[in-house]
N, C-alpha and C positions, 0 to 999 in steps of 0.2 A: 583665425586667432583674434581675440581683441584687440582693437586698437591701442596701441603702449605709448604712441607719439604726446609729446605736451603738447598743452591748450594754447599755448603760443604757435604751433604750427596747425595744428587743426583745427582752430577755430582763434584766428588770431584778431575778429573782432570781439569777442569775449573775453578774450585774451586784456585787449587794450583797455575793454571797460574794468574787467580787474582791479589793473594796475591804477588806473586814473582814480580809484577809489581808495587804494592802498596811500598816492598820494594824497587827496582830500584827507584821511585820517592822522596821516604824520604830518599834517600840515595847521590844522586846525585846533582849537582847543574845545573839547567834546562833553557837554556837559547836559544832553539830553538825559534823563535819570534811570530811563529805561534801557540805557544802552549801556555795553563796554567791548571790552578784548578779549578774544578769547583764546587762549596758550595756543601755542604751537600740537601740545598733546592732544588737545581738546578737537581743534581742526583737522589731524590725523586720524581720531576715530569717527569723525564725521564724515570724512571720505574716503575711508572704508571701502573693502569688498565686503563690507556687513550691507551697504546698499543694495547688494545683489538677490538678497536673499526673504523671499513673501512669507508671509505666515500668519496664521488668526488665530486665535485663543492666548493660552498660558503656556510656560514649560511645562513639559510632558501631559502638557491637553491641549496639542496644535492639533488642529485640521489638512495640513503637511505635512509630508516625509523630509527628513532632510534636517531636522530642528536640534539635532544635539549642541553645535554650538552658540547658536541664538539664544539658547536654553540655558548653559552659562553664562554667558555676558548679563541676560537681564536677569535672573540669581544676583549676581553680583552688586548688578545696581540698586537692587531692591533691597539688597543686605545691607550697602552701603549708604544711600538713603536711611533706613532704617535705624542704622548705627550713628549717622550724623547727625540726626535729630530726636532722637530716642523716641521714635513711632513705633507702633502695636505692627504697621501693616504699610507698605508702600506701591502703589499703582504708578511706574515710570513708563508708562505706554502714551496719558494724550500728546497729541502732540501742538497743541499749546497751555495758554492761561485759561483760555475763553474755553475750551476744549473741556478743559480740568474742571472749570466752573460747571460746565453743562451736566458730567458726570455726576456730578455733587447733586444737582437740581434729580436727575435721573432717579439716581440710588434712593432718596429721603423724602420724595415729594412728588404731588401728582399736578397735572395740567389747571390750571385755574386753582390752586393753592395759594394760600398770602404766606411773604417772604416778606421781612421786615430786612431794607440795606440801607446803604448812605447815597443819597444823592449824589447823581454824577456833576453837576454846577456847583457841589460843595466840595468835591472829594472824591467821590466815588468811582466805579467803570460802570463801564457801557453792559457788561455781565452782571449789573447788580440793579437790572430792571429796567433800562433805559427803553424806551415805543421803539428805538430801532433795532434794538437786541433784541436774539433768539427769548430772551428771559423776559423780555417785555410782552412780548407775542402770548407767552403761555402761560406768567403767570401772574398774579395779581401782587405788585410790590407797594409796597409803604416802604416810601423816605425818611428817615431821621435826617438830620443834618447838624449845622455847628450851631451856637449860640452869636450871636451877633456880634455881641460885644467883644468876646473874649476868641471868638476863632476857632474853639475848642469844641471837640464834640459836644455834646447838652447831653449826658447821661439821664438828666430829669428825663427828657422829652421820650429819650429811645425807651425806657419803662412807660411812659403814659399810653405812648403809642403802641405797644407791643401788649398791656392788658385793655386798650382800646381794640384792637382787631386781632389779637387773637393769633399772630402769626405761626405758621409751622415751622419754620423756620427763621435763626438771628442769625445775619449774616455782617460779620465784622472786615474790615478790610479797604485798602484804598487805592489809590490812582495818584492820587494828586494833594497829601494831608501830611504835614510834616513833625506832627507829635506820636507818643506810645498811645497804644489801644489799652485800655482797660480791659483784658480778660477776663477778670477777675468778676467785675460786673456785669458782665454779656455774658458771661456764664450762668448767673445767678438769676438773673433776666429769664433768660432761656431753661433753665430748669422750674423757676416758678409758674412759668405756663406753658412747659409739657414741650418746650421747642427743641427741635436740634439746634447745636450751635456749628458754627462753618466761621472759618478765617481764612479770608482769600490772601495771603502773604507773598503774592507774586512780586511785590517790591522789594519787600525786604528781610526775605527769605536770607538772601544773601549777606546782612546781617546778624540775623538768629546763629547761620551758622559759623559765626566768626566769635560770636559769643559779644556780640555788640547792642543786640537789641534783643528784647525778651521774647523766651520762644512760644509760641504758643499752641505749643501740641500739648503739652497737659490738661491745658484748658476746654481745647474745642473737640467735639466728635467727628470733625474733617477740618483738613487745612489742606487747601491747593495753593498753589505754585507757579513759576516760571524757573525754571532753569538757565536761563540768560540773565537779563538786567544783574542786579549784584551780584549773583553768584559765581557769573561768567563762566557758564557753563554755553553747551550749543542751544538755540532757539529752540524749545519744547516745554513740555508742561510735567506738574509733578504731583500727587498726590498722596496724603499722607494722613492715617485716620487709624481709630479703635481698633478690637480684631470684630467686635460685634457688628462694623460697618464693614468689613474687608469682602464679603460676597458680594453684598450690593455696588458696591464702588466696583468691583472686578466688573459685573455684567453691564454694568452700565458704561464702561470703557468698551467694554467687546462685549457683546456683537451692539450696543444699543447707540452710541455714538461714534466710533470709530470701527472699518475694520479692519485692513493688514498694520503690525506697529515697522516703527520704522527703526529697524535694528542697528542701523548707521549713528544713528541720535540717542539711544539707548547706550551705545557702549562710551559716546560721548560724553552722556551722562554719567558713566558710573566712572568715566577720570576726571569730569568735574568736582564728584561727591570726592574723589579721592583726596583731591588737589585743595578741597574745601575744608579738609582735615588735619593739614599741617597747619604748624604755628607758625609761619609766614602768611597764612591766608589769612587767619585772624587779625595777627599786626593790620593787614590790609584793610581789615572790616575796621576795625577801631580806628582806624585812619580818615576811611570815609567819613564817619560820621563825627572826629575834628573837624576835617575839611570844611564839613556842609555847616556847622558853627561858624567856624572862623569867617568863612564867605557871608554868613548872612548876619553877622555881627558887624563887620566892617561896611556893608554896605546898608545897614541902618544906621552908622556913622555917617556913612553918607550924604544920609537924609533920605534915603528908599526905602518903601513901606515896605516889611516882610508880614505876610501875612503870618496873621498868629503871635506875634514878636519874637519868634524862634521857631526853631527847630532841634529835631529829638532823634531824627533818624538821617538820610543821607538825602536828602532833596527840602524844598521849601516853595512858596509862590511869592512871587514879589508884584505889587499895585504900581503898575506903573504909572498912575496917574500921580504918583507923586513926586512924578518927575515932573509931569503938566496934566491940564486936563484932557487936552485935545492929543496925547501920545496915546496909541493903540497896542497889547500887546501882539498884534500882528506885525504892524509896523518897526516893533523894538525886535523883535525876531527872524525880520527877513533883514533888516539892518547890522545886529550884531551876526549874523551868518556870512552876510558880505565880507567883513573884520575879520574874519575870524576865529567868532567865537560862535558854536555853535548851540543853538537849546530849542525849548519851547513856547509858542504861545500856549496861554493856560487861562479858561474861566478863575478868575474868584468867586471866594464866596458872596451870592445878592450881588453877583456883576450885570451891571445894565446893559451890555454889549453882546452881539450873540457871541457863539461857541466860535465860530469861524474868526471872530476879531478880536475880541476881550480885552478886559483890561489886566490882562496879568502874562508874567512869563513863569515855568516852571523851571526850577535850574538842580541841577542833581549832579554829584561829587564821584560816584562809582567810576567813570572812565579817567575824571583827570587822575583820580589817585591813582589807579593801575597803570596812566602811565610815570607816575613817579612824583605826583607833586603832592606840600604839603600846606602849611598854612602859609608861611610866605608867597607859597605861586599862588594861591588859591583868592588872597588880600589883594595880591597883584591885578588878576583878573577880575576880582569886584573892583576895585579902581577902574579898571577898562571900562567895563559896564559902565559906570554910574558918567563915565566923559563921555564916552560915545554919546549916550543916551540925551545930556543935557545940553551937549553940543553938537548934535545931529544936523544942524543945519550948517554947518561949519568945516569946509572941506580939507584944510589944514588939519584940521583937529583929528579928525576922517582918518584922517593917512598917516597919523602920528599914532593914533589906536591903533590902524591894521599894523603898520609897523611892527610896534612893541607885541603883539598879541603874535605875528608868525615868530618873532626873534625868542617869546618863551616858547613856543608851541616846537618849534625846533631843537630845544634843549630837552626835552620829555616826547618823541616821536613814539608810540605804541610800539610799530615794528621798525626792524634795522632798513637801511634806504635801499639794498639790495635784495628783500622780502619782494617777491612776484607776487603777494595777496592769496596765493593757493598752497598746498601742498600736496 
């Protein structure tokens, strides 16, 4: 018979690491942009007896015996998907972002093809042509990027360069850019020279569907996904496209880039899309993206540069050299991590610094909000930020941030203190 014992007795140093993580999260105040919480529902169909169970292809076109209920659960997800975002066709099988991206490349385009995306030192990921990516390797990308001045994409440029080389692909989407996409345009782009268009929406997926950020499946002929960061769903990928794409994107998920799906994170999926569906989720989505206002309004109060001079969605980058010149955002991120406050370093845009050090941090509003904070907490901890940061050399000052930053971080804990981190 299976083993039924908890992970407390069977393996009680996994156990411990757990838990020690459980605390690190109720203790801290969490504002990497790519991250959040994920419900109690959500964590129970992730560890599933849906783990148990292998299988390749579609419902009722497995290469497995055994598939009827695999066969609803991903139905389900794909309906609900579907319905949350008013898509033609949904592919809930990769099982990441980068994943979902590759399938897209798969489906619409061949090996040494030009791909028109946004620079990764502007904005971009590392799936949108980077020499260390799969997508760097195979195919030939042109960078657009922002305009100097103003931070903002240069719509001029992304048209010059797109009837400059001709790409087969426009591919919209970001990492690290804290305004709306013009769809509108990158549509028009891409239909006057014959291109697919692709919206990689892994950030803020999780706002579209809150009805906080504009959606942009009417627009593109594919849009991939995350299923985590905003959405707070389990860590996996999503894809969402035409019906005239819906063969191509199927085979290039299976057999071409992935093969057994992971039916554990599928049904996870489809009570995420659930739970993405009420009007408390939305509340939440319109929340985020107060938060990520308020935060980065008061901390250019401050006198900290935000790149771009706002923000549109639920994240932003701030120049931390405008704290001083010789501050690194390396440095300001293993600092406020010490505190309390947890985020990212992050390239700017034309950052002299490499990728490893930079001069910028990325700060993102999806986990404070879901644990319960709004603009007051949120004003609060840009105050943190901006004293840390100027008085980092000043140990008092030190220990009066971590202070205040566990004493909020305590009054909004993600899980209750008796939460073991599993289910």
């Amino acid at each position: 018979m299976t083993d039924m014992r908890p992970i407390e007795v069977s393996d009680p140093e996994v156990a411990a690491l757990i838990k020690a993580d459980v605390i690190r999260q109720d203790s801290h105040i969490h504002l990497i942009a790519s991250e959040n919480f994920a419900s109690r529902a959500v964590m129970e169909a992730s560890g599933s007896v849906f783990t148990n169970k292998y299988a390749e292809g579609y419902p009722r076109r497995r290469y497995y015996e055994g598939c009827q209920v695999v066969d609803e659960v991903e139905d389900l997800a794909r309906q609900r998907a579907v319905d949350l975002f008013g898509a033609e066709h949904a592919n809930v099988q990769p099982h990441s972002g980068s994943q979902a991206n590759m399938a897209a490349y798969f489906a619409t385009i061949k090996p040494d093809d030009t791909v028109l995306g946004m620079r990764l030192d502007q904005g971009g990921h590392l799936t949108h042509g980077s020499p260390v990516s799969f997508s760097g390797h195979l195919y030939n990308f042109v960078a657009y990027g922002v305009d100097p001045e103003t931070e903002i994409i240069d719509m001029d440029e992304v048209r010059r360069l797109a009837f400059e080389h001709r790409p087969k692909m426009v591919l919209a989407g970001y990492s690290a850019y804290s305004r709306r996409l013009d769809y509108e345009a990158f549509r028009e782009i891409a239909d006057e020279i014959g291109a697919v268009f692709v919206v990689d929406a892994a950030h803020f997926i999780g706002l579209v569907a809150g009805g906080a950020y504009p959606n942009p499946v009417p627009h593109a002929d594919i849009v991939t996904a995350t299923t985590h960061k905003a959405l707070r769903g389990p860590r996996g990928g999503l894809i969402l496209c035409k019906e005239e794409f819906a063969k191509p994107i199927d085979k290039a998920v299976f057999p071409t880039a992935q093969g057994g799906a992971l039916f554990n994170q599928i049904a996870a999926k489809a009570v995420c899309f659930r739970e993405a569906s009420t009007p408390a989720y939305g509340e939440y989505a319109h929340q985020v993206v107060r938060n990520a206002r308020a935060m980065a309004e008061r901390l250019t109060s401050l006198g900290l540069r935000v790149v771009s001079g706002a923000t549109e969605n639920h994240m932003f980058l701030v120049d931390v050299r405008s704290i001083d010149d010789e501050l690194t955002g390396k440095e300001a991120a293993t600092l406020l991590d010490d505190l309390g406050i947890t985020l990212n370093r992050n390239a700017i845009p034309f950052d002299p610094r490499s990728p490893f050090i930079t001069s910028g941090i990325r700060i993102g509003t999806p986990s404070v909000t879901t644990q319960g904070m709004k603009e007051a907490e949120v004003e609060h901890v840009a105050e943190l930020i901006a004293r840390a940061l100027r008085e980092r050399h000043d140990d008092v000052a030190l220990k009066e941030v971590k202070g205040e930053a566990g004493e909020l971080a305590s009054r909004f804990p993600p899980y209750e203190a008796q939460f073991p981190g599993h289910v």
